[in-house]
N, CA, C and O atoms as a GROMACS GRO file, in nm:
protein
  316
    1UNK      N    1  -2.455   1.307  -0.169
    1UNK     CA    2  -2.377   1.352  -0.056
    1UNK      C    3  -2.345   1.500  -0.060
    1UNK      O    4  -2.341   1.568   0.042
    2UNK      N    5  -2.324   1.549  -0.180
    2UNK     CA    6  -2.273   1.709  -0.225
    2UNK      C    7  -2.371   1.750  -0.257
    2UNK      O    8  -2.349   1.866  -0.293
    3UNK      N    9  -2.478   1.725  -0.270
    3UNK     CA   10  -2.590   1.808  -0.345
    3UNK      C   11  -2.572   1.842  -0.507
    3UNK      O   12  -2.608   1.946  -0.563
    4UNK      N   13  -2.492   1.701  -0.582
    4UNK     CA   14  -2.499   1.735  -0.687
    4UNK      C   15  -2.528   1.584  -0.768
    4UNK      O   16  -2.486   1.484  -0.710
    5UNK      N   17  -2.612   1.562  -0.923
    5UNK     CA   18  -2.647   1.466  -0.970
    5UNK      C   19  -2.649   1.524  -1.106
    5UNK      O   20  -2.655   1.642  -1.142
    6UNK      N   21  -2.641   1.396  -1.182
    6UNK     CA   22  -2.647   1.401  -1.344
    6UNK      C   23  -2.671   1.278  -1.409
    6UNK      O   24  -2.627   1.167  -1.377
    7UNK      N   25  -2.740   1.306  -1.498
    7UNK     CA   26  -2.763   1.185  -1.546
    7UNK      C   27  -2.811   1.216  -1.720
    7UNK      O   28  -2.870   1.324  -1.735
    8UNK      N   29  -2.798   1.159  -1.807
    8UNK     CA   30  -2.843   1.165  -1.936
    8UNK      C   31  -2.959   1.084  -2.005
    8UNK      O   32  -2.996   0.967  -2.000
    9UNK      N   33  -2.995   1.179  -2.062
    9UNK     CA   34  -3.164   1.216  -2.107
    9UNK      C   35  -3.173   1.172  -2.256
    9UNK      O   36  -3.132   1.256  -2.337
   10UNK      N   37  -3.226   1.037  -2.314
   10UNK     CA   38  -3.234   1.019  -2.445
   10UNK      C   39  -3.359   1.070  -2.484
   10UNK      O   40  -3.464   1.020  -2.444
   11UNK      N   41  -3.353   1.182  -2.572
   11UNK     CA   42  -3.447   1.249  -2.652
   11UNK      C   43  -3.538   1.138  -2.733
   11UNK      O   44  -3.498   1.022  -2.738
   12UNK      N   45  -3.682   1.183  -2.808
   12UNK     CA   46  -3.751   1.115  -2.888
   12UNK      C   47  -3.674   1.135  -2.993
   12UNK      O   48  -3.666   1.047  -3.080
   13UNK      N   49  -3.622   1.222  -3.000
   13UNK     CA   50  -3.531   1.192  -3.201
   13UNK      C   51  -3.379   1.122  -3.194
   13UNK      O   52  -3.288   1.141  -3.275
   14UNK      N   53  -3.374   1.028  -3.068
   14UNK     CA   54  -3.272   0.953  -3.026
   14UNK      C   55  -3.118   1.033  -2.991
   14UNK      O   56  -3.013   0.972  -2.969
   15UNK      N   57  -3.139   1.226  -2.994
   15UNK     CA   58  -3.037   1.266  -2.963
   15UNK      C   59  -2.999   1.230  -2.800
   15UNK      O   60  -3.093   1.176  -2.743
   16UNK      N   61  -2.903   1.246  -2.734
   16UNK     CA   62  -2.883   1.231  -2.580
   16UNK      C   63  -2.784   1.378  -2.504
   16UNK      O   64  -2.667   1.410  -2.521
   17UNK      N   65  -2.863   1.423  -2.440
   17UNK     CA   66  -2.887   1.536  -2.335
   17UNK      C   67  -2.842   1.519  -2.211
   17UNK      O   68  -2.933   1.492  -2.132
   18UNK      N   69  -2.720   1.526  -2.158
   18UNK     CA   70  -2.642   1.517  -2.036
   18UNK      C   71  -2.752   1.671  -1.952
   18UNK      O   72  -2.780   1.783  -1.996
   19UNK      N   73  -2.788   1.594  -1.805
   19UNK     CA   74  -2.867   1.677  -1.757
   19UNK      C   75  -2.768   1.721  -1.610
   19UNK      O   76  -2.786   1.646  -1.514
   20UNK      N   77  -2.716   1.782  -1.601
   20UNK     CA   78  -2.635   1.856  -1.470
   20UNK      C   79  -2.759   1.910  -1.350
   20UNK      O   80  -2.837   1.998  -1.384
   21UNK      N   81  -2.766   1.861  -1.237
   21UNK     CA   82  -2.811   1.990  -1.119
   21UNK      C   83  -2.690   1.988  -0.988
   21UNK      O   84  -2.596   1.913  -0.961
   22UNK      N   85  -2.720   2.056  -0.954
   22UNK     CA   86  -2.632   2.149  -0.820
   22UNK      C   87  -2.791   2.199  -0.708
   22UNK      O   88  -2.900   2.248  -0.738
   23UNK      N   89  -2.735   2.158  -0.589
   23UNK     CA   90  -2.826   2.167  -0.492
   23UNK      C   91  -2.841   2.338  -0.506
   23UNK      O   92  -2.751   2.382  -0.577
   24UNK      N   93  -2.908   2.415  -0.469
   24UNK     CA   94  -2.949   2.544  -0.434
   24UNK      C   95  -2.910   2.562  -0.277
   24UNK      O   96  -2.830   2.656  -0.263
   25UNK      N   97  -2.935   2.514  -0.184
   25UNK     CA   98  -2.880   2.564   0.005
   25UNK      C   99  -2.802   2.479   0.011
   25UNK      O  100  -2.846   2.366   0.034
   26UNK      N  101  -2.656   2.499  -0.007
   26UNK     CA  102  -2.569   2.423   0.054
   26UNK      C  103  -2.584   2.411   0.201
   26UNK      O  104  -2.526   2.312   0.246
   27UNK      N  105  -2.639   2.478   0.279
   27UNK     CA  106  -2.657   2.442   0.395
   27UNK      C  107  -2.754   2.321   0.442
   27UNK      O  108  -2.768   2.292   0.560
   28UNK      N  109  -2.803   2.271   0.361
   28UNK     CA  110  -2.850   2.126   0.439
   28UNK      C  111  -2.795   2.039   0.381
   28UNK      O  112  -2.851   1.938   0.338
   29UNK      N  113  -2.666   2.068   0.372
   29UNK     CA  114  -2.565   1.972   0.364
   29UNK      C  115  -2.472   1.903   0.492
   29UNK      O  116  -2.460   1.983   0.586
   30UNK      N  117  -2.433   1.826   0.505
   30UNK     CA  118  -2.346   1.835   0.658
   30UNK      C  119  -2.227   1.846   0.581
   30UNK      O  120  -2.224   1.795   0.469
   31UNK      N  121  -2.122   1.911   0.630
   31UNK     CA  122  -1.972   1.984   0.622
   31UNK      C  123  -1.892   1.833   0.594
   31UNK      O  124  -1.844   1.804   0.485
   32UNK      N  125  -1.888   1.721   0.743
   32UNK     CA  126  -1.857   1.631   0.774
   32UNK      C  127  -1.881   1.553   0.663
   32UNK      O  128  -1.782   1.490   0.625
   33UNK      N  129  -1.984   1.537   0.597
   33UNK     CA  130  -2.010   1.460   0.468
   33UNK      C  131  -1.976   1.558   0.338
   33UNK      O  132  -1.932   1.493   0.244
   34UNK      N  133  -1.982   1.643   0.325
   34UNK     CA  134  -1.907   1.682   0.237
   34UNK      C  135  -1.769   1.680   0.195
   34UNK      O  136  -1.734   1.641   0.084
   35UNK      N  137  -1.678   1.729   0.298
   35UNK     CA  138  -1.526   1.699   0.312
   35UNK      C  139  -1.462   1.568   0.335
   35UNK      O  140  -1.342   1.541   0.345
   36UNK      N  141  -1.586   1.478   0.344
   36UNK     CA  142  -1.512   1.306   0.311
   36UNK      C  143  -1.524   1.307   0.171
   36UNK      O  144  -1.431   1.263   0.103
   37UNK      N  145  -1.645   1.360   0.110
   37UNK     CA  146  -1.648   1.330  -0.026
   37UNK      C  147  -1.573   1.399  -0.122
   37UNK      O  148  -1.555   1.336  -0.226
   38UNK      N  149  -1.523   1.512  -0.116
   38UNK     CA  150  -1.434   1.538  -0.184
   38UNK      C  151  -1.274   1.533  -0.173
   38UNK      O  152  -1.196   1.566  -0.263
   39UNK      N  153  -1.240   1.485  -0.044
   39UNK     CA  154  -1.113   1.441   0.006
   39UNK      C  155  -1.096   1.269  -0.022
   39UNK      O  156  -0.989   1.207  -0.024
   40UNK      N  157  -1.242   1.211  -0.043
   40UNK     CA  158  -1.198   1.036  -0.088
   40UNK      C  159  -1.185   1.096  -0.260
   40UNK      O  160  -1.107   1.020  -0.318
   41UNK      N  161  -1.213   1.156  -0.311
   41UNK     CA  162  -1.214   1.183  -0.435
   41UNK      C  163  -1.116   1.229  -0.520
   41UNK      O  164  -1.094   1.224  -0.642
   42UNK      N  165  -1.047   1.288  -0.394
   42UNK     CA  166  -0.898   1.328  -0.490
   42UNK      C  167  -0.783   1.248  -0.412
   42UNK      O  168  -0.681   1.220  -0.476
   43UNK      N  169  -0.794   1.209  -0.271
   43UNK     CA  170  -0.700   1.122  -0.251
   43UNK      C  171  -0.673   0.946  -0.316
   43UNK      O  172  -0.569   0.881  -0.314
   44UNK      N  173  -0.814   0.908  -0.372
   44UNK     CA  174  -0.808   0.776  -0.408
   44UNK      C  175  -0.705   0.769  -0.552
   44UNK      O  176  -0.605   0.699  -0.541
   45UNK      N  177  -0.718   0.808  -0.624
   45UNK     CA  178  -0.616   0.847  -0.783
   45UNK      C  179  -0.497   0.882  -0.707
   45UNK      O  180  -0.409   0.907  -0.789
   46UNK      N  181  -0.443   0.898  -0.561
   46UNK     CA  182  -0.293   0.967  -0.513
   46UNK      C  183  -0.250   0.783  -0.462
   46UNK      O  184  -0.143   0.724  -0.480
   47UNK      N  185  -0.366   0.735  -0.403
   47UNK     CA  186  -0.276   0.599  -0.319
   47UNK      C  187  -0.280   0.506  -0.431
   47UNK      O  188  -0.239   0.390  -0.431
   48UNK      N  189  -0.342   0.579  -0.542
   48UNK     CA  190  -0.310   0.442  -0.684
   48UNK      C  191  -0.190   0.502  -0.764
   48UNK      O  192  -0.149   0.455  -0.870
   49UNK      N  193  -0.134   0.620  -0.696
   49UNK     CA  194  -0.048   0.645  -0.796
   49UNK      C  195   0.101   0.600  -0.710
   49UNK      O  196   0.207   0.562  -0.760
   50UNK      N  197   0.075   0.614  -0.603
   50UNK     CA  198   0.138   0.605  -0.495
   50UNK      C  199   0.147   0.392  -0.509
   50UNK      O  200   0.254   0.332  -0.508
   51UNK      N  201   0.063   0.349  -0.516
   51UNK     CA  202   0.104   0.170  -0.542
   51UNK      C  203   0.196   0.170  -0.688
   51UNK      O  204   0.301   0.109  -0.709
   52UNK      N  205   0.129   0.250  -0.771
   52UNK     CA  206   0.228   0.217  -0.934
   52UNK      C  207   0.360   0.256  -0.882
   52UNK      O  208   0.426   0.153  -0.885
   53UNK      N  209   0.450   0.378  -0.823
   53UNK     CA  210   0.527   0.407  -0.810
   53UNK      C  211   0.626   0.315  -0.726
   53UNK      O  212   0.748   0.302  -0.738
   54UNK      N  213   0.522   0.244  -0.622
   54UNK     CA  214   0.626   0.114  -0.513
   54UNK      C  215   0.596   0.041  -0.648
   54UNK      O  216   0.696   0.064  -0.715
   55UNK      N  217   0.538  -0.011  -0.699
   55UNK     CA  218   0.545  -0.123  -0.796
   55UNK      C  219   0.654  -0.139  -0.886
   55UNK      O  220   0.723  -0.239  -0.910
   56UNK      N  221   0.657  -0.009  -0.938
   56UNK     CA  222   0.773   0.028  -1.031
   56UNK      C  223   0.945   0.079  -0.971
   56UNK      O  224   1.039   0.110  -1.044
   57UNK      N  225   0.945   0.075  -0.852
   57UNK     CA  226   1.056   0.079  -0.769
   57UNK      C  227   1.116   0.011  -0.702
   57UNK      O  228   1.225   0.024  -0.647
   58UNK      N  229   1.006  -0.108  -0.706
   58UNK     CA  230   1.040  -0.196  -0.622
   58UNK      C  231   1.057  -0.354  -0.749
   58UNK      O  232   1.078  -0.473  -0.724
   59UNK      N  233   1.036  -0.286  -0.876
   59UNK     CA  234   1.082  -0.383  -1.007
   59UNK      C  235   0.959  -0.479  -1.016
   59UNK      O  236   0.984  -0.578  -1.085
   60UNK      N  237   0.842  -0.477  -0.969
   60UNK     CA  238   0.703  -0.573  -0.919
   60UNK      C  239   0.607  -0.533  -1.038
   60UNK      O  240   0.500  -0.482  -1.006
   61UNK      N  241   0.641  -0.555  -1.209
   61UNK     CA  242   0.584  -0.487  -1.284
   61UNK      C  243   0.428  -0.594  -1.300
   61UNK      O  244   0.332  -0.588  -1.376
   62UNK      N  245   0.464  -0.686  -1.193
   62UNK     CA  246   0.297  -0.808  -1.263
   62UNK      C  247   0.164  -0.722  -1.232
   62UNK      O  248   0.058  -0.761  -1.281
   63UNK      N  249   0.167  -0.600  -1.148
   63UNK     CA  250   0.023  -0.564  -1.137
   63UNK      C  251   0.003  -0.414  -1.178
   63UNK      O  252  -0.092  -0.341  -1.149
   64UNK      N  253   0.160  -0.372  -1.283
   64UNK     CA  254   0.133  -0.268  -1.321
   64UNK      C  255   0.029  -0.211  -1.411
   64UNK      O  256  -0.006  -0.094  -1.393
   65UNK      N  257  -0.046  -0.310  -1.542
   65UNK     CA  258  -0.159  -0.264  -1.577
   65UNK      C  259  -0.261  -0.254  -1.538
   65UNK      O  260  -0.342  -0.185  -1.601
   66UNK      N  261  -0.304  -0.330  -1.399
   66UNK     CA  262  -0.427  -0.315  -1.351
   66UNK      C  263  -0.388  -0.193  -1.232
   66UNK      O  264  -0.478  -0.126  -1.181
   67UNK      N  265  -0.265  -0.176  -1.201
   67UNK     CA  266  -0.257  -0.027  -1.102
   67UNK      C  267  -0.288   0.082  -1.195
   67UNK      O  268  -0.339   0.184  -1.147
   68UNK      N  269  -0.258   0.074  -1.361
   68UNK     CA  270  -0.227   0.199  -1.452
   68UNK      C  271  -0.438   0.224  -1.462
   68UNK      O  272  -0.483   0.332  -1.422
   69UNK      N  273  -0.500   0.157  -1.495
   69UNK     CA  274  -0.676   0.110  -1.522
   69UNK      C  275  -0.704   0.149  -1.376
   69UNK      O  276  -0.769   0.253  -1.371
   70UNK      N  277  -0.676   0.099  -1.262
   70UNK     CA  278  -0.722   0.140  -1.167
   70UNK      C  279  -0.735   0.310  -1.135
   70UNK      O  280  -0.836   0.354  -1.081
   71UNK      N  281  -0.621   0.398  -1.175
   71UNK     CA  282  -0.570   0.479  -1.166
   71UNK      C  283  -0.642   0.575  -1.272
   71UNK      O  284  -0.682   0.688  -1.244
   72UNK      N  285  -0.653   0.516  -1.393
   72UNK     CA  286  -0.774   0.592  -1.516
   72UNK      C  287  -0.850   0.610  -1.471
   72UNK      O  288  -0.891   0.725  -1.484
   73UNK      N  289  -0.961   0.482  -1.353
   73UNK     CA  290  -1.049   0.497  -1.342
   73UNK      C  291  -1.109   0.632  -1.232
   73UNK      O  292  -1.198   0.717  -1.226
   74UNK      N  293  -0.962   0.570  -1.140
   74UNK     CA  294  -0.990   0.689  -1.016
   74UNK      C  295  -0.970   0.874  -1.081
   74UNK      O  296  -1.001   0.988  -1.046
   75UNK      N  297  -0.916   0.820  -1.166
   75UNK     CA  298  -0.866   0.996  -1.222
   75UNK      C  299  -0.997   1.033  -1.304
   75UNK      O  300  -1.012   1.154  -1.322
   76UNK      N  301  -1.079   0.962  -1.350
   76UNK     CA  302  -1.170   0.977  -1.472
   76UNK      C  303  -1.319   1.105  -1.388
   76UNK      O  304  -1.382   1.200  -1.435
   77UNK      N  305  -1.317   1.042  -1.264
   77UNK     CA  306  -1.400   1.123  -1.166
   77UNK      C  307  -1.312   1.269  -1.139
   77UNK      O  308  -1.377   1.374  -1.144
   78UNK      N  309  -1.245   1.272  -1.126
   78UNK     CA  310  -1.184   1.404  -1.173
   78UNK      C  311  -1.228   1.555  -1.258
   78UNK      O  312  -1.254   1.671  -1.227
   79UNK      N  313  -1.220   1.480  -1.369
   79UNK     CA  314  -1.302   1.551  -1.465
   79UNK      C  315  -1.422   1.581  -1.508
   79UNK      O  316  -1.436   1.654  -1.606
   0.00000   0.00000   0.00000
């Protein structure tokens, strides 16, 4: 969608090689698809942080470890 991919590369001497690219013309990109993808990307980790917080305010602790994992997971794309 962004013009960007990675993926990791197991060597013949079994080392492993994280391979990064980045598109070169951002312009044959569409704008419209770009700015969903990085706006679902940082808003999804906000409405999981945003459920732990009603969860925990509202004293509803039965789905707090799978909101806290949900929330790793969404944050993990982050980085």
């Amino acid at each position: 969608l962004v013009g960007l991919r990675w993926w990791n590369d197991i060597r013949e001497d079994g080392t492993s090689e994280w391979i990064f690219e980045c598109i070169e013309d951002d312009s044959v990109i569409d704008a419209t698809d770009r700015n969903a993808f990085w706006l679902g990307l940082y808003v999804w980790p906000l409405i999981w942080a945003l459920f732990l917080i009603l969860n925990i305010i509202s004293f509803n602790l039965d789905y707090v470890i799978l909101i806290v994992v949900a929330l790793v997971f969404a944050g993990s794309n982050l980085t």
